[in-house]
C-alpha positions in Angstrom: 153.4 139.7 150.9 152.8 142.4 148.5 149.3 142.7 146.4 150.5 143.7 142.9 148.8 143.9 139.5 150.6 141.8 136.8 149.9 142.8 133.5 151.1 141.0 129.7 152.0 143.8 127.1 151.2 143.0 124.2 147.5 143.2 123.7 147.2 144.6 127.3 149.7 147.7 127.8 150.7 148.4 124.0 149.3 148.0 120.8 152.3 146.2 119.5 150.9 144.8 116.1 153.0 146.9 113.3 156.0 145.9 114.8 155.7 142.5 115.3 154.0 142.0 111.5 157.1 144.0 110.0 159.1 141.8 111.6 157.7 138.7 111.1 157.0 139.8 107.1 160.8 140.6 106.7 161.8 137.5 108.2 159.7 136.1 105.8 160.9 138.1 102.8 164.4 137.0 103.7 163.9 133.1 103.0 161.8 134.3 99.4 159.0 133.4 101.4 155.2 135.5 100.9 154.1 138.0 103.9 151.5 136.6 106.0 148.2 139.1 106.6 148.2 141.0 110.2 144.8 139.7 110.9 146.7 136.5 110.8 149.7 137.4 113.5 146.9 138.0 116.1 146.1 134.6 116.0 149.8 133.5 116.4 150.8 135.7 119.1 151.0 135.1 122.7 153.3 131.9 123.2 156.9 134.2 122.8 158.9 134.2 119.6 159.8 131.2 118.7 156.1 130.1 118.9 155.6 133.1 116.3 158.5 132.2 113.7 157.7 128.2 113.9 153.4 129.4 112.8 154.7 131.5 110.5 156.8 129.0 109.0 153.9 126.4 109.0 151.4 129.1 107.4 154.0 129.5 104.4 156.7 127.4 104.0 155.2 124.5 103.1 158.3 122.3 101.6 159.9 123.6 105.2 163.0 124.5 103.6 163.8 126.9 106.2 165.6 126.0 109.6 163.8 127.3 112.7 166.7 128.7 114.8 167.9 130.2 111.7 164.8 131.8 111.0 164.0 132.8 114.6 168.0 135.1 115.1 167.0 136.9 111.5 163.6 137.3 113.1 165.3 138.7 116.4 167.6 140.5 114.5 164.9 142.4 112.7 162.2 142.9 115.3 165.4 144.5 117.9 165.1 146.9 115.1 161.3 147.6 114.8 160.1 146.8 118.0 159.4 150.3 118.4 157.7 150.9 115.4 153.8 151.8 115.0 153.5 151.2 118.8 150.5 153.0 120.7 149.5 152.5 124.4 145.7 152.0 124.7 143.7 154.4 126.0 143.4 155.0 129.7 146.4 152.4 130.5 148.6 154.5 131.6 146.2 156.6 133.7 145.1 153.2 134.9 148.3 152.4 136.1 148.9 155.4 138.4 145.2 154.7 139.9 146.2 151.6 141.0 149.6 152.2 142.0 147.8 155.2 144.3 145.9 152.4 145.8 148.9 150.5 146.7 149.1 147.8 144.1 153.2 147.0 142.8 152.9 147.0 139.2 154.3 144.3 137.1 155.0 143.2 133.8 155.3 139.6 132.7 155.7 139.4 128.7 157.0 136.7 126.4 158.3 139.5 124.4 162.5 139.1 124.7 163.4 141.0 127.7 165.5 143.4 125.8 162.7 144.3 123.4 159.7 144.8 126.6 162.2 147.1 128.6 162.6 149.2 125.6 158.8 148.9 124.6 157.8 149.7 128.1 159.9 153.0 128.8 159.1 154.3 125.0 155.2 154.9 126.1 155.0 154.3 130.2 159.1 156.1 131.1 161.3 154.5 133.3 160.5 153.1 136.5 156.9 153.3 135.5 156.5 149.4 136.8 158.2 148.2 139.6 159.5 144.9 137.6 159.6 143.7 134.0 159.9 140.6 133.2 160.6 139.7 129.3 161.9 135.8 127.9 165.5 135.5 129.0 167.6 132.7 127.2 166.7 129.5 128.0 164.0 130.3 130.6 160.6 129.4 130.6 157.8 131.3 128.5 154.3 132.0 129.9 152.1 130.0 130.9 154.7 127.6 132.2 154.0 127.1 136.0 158.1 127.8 136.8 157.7 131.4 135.4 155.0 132.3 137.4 155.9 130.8 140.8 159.3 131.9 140.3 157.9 135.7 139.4 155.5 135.3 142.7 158.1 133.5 145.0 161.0 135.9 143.9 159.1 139.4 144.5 156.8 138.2 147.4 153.5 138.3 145.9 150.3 137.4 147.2 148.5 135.7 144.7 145.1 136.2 146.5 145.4 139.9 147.1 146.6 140.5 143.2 145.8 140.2 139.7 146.7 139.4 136.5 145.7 141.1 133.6 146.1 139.9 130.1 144.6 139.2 126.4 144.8 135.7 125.8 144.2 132.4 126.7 148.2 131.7 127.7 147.2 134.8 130.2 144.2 132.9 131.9 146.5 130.3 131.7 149.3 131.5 133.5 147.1 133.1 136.6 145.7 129.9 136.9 149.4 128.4 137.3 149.0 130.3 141.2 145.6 130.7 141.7 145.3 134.7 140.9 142.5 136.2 139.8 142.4 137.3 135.8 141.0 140.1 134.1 141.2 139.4 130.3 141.0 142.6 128.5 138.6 142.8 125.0 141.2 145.5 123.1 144.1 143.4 122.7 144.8 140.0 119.8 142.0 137.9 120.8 138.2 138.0 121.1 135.7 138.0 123.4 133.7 134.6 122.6 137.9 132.9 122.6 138.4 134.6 126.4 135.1 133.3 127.3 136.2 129.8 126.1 139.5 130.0 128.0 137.5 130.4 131.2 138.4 134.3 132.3 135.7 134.8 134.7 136.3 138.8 134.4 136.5 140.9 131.0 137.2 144.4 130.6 136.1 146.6 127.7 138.3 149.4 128.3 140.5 150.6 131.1 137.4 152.1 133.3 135.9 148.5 133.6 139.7 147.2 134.5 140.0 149.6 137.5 136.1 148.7 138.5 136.3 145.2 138.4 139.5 145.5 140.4 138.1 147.9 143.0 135.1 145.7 143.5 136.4 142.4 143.8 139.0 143.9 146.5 136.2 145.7 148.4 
């Protein structure tokens, strides 16, 4: 059994915002339909993309007019072309990484972001073979925090759930530890805040990527 660190990546490992607002807004644009206000796709992210185009929808398209599935291929269509735009990893992750790597933690990415898209996102700021597995949403899989996902993820590369962590911004990343029992850091950079982690039951937060390692350290001591 293998004691790995699984992180999410949006929110967690990259600062993903830009992209995912220019996509979103020029799916939007598409259909006629008004742009909808970053502060608002913070609020929406976190549940993959089809999550993201049906709130979006809801939040402007109130005659609903537009046809989900259609909507959601011209959203793929346009974020395969901006996912790499405005990204920025956040400070200390990547040195972070190493650190715990060092210490003899696998590293892992689980992301609702299509697969596709979080390979490319990944290797743009961490380089290839940074992680020892990514795992984006494949066609007619599951999406976080589905239990199949994670005990499939766990099962599949021989983790030990007790002996790992996961690490994530949200509430579908509390979630999703809980789906196995890991432990949860829930990070205070990424799309959600502090008094909605709290809520959501993470019993460790990190302010930046010194308290990640610390909190990780100690509860492994």
């Amino acid at each position: 059994m293998r004691k790995s660190i699984i992180f999410d990546l949006d929110g967690t490992l990259v600062y993903t915002l830009p992209s995912l607002v220019k996509s979103g807004n020029e799916m939007l644009q598409h259909y006629g339909l008004p742009a909808v206000e970053a502060e608002l796709y913070r609020t929406f992210l976190g549940n993959g993309s089809r999550m993201l185009v049906r709130r979006l929808l809801q939040q402007v398209d109130a005659d609903k007019k537009v046809p989900e599935d259609e909507a959601l291929a011209v959203y793929l269509e346009a974020y395969e072309k901006n996912c790499l735009y405005g990204l920025e990893a956040y400070e200390g992750m990547p040195e972070a990484c190493e650190q715990l790597a060092t210490e003899g933690y696998s590293l892992v990415v689980l992301t609702n972001k299509p697969h596709p898209m979080a390979v490319r996102v990944i290797e743009s700021l961490y380089g290839t073979g940074f992680f020892d597995h990514i795992l984006g949403q494949k066609v007619n899989a599951p999406v976080k925090p589905d239990k199949r996902l994670m005990q499939g993820l766990v099962d599949d590369l021989g983790i030990d759930p007790e002996e790992s962590f996961f690490v994530g911004d949200s509430e579908v990343d509390i979630a999703t530890a809980a789906q196995v029992n890991m432990p949860v850091v829930a990070v205070l950079w990424g799309y959600r805040s502090r008094e909605q982690l709290e809520a959501a039951g993470s019993p460790y937060l990190a302010a930046n990527a010194r308290d990640l390692l610390q909190i990780i350290f100690d509860k492994s001591v």
